[in-house]
C-alpha positions as CSV (number, residue, x, y, z in Angstrom):
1,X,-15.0,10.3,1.5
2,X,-17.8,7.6,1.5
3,X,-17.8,4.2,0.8
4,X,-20.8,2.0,-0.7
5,X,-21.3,-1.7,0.4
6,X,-22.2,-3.8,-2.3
7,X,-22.0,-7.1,-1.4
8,X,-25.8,-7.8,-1.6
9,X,-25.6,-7.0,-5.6
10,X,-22.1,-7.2,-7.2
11,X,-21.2,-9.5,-4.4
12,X,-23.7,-12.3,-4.7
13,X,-23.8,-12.1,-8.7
14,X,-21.8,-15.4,-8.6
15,X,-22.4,-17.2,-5.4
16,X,-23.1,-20.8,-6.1
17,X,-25.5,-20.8,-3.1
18,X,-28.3,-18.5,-2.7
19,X,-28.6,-16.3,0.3
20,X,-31.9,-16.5,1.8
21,X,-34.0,-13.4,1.9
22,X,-34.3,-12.3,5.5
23,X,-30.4,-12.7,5.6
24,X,-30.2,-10.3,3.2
25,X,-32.5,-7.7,5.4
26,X,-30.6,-8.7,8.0
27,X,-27.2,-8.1,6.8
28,X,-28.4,-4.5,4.7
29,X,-29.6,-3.7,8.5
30,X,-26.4,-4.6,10.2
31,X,-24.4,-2.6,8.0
32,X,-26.3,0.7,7.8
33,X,-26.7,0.2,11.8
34,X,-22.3,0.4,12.1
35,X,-22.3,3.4,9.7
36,X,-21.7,2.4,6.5
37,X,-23.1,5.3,4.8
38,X,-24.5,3.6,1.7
39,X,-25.2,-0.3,0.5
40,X,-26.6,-1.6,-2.7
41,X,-28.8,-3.7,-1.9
42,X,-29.7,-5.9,-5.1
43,X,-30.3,-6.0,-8.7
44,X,-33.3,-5.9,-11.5
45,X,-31.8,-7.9,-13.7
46,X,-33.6,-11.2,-15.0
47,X,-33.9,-13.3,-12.5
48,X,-33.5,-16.6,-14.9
49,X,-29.9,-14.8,-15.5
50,X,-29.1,-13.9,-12.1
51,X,-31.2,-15.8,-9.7
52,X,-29.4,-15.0,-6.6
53,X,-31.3,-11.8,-7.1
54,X,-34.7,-12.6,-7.4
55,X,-35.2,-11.3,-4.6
56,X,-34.5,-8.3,-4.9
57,X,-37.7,-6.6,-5.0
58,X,-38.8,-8.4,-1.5
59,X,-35.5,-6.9,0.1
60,X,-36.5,-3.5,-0.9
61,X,-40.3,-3.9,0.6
62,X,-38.7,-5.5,3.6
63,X,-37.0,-1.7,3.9
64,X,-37.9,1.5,6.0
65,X,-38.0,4.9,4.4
66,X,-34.8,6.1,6.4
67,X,-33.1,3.0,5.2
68,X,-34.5,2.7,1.5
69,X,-33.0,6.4,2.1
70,X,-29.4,4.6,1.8
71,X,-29.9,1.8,-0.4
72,X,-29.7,1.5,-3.8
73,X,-30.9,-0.9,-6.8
74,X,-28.8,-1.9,-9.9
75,X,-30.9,-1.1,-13.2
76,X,-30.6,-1.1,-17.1
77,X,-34.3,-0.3,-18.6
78,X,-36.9,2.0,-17.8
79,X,-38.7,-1.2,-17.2
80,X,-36.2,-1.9,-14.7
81,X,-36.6,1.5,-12.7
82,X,-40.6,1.2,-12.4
83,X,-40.1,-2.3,-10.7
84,X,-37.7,-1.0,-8.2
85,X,-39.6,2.4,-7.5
86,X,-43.0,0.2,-7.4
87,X,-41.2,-2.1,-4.4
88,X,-39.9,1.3,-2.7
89,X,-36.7,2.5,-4.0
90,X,-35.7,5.4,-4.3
91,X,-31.5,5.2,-5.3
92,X,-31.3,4.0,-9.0
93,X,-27.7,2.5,-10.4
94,X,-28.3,2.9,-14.1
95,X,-25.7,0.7,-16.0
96,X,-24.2,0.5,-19.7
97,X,-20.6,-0.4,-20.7
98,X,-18.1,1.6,-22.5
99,X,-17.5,-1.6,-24.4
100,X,-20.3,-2.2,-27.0
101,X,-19.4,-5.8,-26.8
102,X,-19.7,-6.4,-23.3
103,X,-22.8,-4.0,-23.0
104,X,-24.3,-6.8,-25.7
105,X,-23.2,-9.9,-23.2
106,X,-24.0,-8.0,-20.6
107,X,-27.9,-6.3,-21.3
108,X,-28.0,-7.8,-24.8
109,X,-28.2,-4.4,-26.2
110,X,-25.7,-2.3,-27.7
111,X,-24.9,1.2,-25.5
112,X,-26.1,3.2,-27.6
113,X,-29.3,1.4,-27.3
114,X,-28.9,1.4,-23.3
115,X,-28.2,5.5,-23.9
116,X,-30.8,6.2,-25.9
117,X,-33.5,4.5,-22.5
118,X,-31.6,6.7,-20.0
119,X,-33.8,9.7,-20.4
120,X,-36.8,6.9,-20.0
121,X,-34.9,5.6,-16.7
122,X,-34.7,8.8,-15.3
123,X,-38.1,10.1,-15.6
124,X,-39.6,6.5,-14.0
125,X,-37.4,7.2,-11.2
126,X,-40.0,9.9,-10.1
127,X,-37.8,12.2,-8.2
128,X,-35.0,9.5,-7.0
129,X,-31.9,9.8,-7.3
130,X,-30.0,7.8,-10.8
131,X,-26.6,7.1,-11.3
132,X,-25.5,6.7,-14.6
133,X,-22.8,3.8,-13.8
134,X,-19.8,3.4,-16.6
135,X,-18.8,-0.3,-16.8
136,X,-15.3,-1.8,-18.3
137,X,-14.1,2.0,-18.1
138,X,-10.7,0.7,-18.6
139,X,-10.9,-2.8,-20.8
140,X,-13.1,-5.0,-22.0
141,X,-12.9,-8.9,-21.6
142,X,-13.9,-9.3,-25.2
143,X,-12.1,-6.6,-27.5
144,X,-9.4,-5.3,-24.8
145,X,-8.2,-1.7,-24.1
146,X,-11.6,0.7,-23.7
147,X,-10.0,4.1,-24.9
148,X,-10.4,6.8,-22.1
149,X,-12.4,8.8,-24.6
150,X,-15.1,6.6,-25.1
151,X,-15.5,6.6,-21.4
152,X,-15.7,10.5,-21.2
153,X,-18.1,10.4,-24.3
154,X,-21.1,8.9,-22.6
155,X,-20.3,10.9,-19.1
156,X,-20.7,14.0,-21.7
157,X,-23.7,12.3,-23.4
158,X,-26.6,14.9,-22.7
159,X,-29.1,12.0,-22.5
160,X,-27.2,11.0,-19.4
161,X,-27.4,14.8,-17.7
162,X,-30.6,13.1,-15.5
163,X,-27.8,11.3,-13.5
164,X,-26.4,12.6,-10.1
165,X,-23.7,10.8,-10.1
166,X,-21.1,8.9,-12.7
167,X,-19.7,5.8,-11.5
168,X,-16.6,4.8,-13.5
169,X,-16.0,0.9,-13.4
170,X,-13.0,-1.2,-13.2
171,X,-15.1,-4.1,-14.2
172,X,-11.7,-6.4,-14.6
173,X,-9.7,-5.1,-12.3
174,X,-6.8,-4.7,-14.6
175,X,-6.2,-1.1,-13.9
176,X,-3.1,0.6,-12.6
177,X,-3.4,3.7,-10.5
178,X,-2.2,6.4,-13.0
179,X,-4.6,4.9,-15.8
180,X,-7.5,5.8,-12.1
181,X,-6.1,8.6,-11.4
182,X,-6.2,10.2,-15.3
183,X,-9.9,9.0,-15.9
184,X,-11.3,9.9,-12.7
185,X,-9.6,13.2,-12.4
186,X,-11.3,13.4,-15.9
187,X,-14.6,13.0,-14.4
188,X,-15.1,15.0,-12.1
189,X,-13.8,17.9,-13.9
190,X,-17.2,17.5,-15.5
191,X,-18.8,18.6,-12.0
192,X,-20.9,15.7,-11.3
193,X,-20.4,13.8,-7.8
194,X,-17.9,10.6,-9.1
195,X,-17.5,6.9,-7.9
196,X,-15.5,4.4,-8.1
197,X,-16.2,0.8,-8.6
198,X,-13.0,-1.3,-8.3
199,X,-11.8,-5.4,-8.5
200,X,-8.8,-6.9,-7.2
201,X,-8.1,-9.2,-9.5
202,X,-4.9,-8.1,-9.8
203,X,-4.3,-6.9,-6.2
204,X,-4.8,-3.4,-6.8
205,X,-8.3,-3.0,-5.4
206,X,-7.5,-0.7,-2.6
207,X,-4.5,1.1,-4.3
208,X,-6.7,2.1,-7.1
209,X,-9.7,3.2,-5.1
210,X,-7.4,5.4,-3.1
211,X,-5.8,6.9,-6.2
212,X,-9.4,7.2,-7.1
213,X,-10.2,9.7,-3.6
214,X,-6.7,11.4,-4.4
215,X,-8.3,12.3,-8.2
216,X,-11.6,13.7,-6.9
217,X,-14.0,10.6,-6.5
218,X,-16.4,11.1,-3.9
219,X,-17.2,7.2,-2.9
220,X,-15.8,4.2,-3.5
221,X,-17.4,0.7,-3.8
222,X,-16.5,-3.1,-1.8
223,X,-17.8,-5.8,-0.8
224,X,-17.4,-8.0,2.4
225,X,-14.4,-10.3,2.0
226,X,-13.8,-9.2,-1.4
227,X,-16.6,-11.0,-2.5
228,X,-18.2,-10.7,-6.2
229,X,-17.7,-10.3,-10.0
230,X,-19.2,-10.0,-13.1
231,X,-21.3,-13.3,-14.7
232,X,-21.1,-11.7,-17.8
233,X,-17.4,-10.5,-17.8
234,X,-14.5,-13.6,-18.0
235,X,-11.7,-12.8,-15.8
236,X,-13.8,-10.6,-13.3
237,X,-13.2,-11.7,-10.1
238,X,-14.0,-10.6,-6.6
239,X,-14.4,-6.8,-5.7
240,X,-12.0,-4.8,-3.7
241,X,-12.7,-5.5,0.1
242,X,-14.9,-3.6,2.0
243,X,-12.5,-4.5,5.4
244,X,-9.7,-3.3,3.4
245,X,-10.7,0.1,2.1
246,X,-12.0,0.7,5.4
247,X,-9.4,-0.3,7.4
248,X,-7.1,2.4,4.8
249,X,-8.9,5.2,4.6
250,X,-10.3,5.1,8.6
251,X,-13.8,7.0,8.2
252,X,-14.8,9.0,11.5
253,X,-17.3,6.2,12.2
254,X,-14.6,3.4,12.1
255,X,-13.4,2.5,15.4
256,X,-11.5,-0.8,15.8
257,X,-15.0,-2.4,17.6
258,X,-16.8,-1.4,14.4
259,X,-13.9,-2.5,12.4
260,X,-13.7,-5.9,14.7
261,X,-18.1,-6.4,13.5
262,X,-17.3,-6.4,9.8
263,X,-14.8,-8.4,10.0
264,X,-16.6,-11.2,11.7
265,X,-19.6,-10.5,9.6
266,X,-17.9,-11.2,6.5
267,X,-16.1,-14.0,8.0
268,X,-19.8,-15.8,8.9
269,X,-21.3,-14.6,5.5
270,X,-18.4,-16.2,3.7
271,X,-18.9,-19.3,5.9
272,X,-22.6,-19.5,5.1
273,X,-21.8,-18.9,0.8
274,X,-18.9,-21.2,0.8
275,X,-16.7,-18.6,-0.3
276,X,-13.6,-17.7,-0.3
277,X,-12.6,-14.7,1.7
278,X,-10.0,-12.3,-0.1
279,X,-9.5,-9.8,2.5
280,X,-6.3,-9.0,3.7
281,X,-6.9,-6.9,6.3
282,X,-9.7,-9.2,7.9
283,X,-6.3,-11.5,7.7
284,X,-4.4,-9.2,9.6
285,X,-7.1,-8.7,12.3
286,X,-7.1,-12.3,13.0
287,X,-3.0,-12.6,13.0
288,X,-2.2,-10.0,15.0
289,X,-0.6,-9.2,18.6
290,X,-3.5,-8.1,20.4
291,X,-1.4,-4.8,21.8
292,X,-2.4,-3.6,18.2
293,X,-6.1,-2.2,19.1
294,X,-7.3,-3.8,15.0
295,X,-6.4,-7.0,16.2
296,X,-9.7,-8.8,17.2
């Protein structure tokens, strides 16, 4: 099991207040330097559409080899994929949706369109590692229910075989762990390395990311204080917590004075945004009787 931070991309998308750039290296830093294994890191998408982004591409300059080694970069063109690999990285997040309507609000293509690049995408990567990255696996905020087969479709699509990974998105958070545990399991009978990308808009975050690991998934995604959601996805709300899923599924790296670090650095991050902070076991680290060795 691995976990991915993202609170640098799916995290900031709807922050009202920008996070200023060496912040950003500073925080990718911090949390490779405790042992999260992986962290995304930013997005290519238009910065007149996401500006708390912009930045991306100076994050990823700011990086060292070994870390850039870790990171990865959201992308949807080949276009996309040649800037990131031109500022230095080297992990690729390719994204489409199962939903044609929400891949149009979302790219302003339809996925077939966004299928049809991949090959493209893949071969500007130049050796680096793609994921092809399956968003509103389970419903759509514009035409409902996404049908399980559609979902498995485009894993099987052979223009997405360049990918390393599949990353299978609960965009809305509005599955339920046996709808997880059927698609994922799904998945990774296809023999590709799966992840799992999972809100908690409706408190099943954590519960679906472990029913996720149960099914086969390799990684699963959060972000600091639950922090994030789509711009381009009403109802999406924050992702599940990265405290939380931690604080579950207690990695070998996790000890309760790494655990004690993310939860203050989520609290001051959350301070700094003006956010709300959604994470109930960075709650229960700050309630507890100190004979409990979480408690901070």
């Amino acid at each position: 099991m691995t976990l991915r931070d993202v609170t640098l991309r799916d995290g900031l998308q709807l922050t009202g207040k920008p996070l200023p750039t060496d912040h950003k290296i500073a925080l990718v830093r911090e949390l490779l330097a405790l042992g999260v294994p992986a962290v995304e890191v930013g997005s290519m998408a238009r910065p007149d559409l996401v500006p708390s982004l912009a930045d991306t591409p100076e994050v990823l300059a700011a990086l060292t080899p070994a870390e850039l080694a870790r990171c990865w970069v959201w992308v949807a063109t080949p276009r996309h994929v040649e800037k990131a690999a031109a500022a230095g990285a080297v992990n690729f997040q390719y994204c489409l949706s199962a939903s044609d309507a929400h891949n149009r609000a979302n790219l302003g293509r339809s996925t077939e369109d966004s299928l049809a690049a991949m090959p493209a995408a893949v071969a500007n990567a130049g050796g680096g590692r793609v994921q092809l990255c399956i968003a509103t696996s389970f419903t759509c905020p514009f035409r409902g229910e996404v049908h399980p087969e559609r979902v498995l479709a485009i894993a099987d699509d052979p223009r997405t075989a360049g990918a390393v990974d599949v990353v299978v998105c609960d965009t809305l958070g509005q599955a339920v762990p046996a709808q997880v545990t059927s698609l994922v399991g799904e998945v990774a009978r296809r023999g590709r390395r799966v992840v799992y990308h999972g809100h908690d808009t409706w408190g099943l975050g954590v519960a679906n990311s472990l029913a996720a690991l149960a099914a086969g998934a390799d990684e699963v995604d959060g972000a600091l204080g639950g922090l994030g959601g789509c711009p381009f996805a009403p109802g999406a709300s924050g992702n599940a917590a990265t405290e939380d899923l931690l604080f579950a599924l207690r990695p070998e790296w996790l000890t309760p004075c790494v655990f004690a670090r993310l939860v203050r650095l989520a609290g001051d991050l959350l301070d700094e945004l003006g956010e709300p902070n959604r994470s109930r076991a960075g709650q229960g680290a700050r309630t507890s009787a100190m004979a409990f060795p979480w408690a901070l």
